[in-house]
C-alpha positions in Angstrom: -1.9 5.2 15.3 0.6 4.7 12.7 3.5 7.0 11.9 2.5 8.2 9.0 -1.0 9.3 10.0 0.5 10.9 12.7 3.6 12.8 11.2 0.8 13.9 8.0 -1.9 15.0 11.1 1.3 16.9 12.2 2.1 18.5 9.2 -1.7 19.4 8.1 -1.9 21.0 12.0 1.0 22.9 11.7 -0.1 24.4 8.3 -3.6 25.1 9.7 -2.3 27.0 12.9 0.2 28.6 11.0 -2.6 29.8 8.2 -5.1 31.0 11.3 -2.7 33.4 12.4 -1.9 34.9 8.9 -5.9 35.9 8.6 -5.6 39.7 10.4 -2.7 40.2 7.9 -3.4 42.2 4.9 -2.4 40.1 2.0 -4.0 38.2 -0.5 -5.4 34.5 0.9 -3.3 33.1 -2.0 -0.1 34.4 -0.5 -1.2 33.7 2.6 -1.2 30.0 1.8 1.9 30.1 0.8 3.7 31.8 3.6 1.6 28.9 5.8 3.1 25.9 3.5 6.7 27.4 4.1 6.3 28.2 7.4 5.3 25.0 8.7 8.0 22.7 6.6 10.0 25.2 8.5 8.5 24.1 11.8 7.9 20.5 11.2 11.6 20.0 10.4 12.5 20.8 14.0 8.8 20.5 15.9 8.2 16.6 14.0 11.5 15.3 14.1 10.7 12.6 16.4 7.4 11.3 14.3 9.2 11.8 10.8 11.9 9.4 12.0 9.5 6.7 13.5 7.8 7.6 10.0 10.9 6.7 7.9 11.6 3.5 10.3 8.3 1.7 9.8 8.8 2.8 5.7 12.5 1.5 5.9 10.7 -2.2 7.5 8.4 -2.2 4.4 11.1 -1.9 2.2 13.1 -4.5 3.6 10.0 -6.9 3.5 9.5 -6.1 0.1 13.3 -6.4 -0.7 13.1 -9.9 0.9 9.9 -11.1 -0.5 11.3 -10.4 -3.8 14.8 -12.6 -2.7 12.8 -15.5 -2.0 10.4 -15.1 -5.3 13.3 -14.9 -7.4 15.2 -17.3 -5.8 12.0 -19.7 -6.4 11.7 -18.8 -10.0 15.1 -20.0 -10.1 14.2 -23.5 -8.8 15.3 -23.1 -5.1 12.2 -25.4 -3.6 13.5 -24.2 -0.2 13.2 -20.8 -1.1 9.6 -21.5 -2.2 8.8 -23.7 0.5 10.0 -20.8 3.3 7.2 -18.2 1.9 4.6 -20.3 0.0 1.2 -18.6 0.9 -0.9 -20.5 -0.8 0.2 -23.8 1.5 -0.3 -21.3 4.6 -4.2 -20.3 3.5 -6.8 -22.5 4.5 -9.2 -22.5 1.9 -6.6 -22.5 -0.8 -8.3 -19.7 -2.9 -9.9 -21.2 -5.6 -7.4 -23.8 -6.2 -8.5 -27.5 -7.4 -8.1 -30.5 -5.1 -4.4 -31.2 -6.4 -3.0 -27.8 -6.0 -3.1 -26.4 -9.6 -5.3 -23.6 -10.5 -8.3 -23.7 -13.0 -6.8 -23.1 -16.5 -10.1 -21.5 -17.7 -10.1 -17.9 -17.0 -14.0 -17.8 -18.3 -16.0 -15.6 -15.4 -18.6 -17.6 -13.1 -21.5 -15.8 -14.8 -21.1 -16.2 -18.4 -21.5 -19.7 -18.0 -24.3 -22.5 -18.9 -25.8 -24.2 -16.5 -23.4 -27.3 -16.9 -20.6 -25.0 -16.2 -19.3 -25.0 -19.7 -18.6 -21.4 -21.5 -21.4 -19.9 -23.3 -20.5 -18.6 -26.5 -22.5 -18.0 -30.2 -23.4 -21.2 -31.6 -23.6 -23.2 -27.9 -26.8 -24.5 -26.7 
């Protein structure tokens, strides 16, 4: 399970437990609620420390495989064909998606379904 669904799981848990045992108290349910949502941050800081740091790892890995990817597409809007080369999906994919024969895509942006049978565009004045 990931880190995040566990640490939130956590989090909704410790609110719901904390909630269930403010029912035989007089107060309103509103106030209620809120002494819950206090009271388990309260908890979760020291009861979820583990999972909220394995949480903040796995984010901290997607931001650095973000931070990269963005390196390497920069540096290949630059002109670096290495650079391009080292994280070029569409070479990696096996059916190219929806690329013609010699790499470039299809200029016309024209859906599938508005078309005539001969795969032109339809438009007003077009047989």
């Amino acid at each position: 399970m990931s880190p995040s669904v566990k640490y939130t799981l956590g989090r909704l848990g410790l609110f719901v437990v904390v909630f269930v045992l403010l029912l035989p108290v007089p107060l309103n349910l509103l106030v209620k609620a809120m002494i819950a949502l206090v009271a388990s941050a309260g908890f979760a800081y020291f009861l979820l420390a583990r999972w909220r740091n394995e949480m903040a790892e796995q984010l901290a890995g997607a931001a650095d495989r973000r931070r990269a990817e963005k390196t390497r597409l920069r540096a290949a809007l630059a002109g670096d064909e290495a650079a391009a080369a080292a994280g070029d999906r569409a070479a990696a994919s096996p059916k190219g998606d929806a690329e013609s024969p010699d790499g470039d895509r299809a200029a016309d942006d024209t859906p599938a379904d508005s078309r005539n049978g001969n795969g032109n565009a339809s438009g007003a004045g077009e047989p």
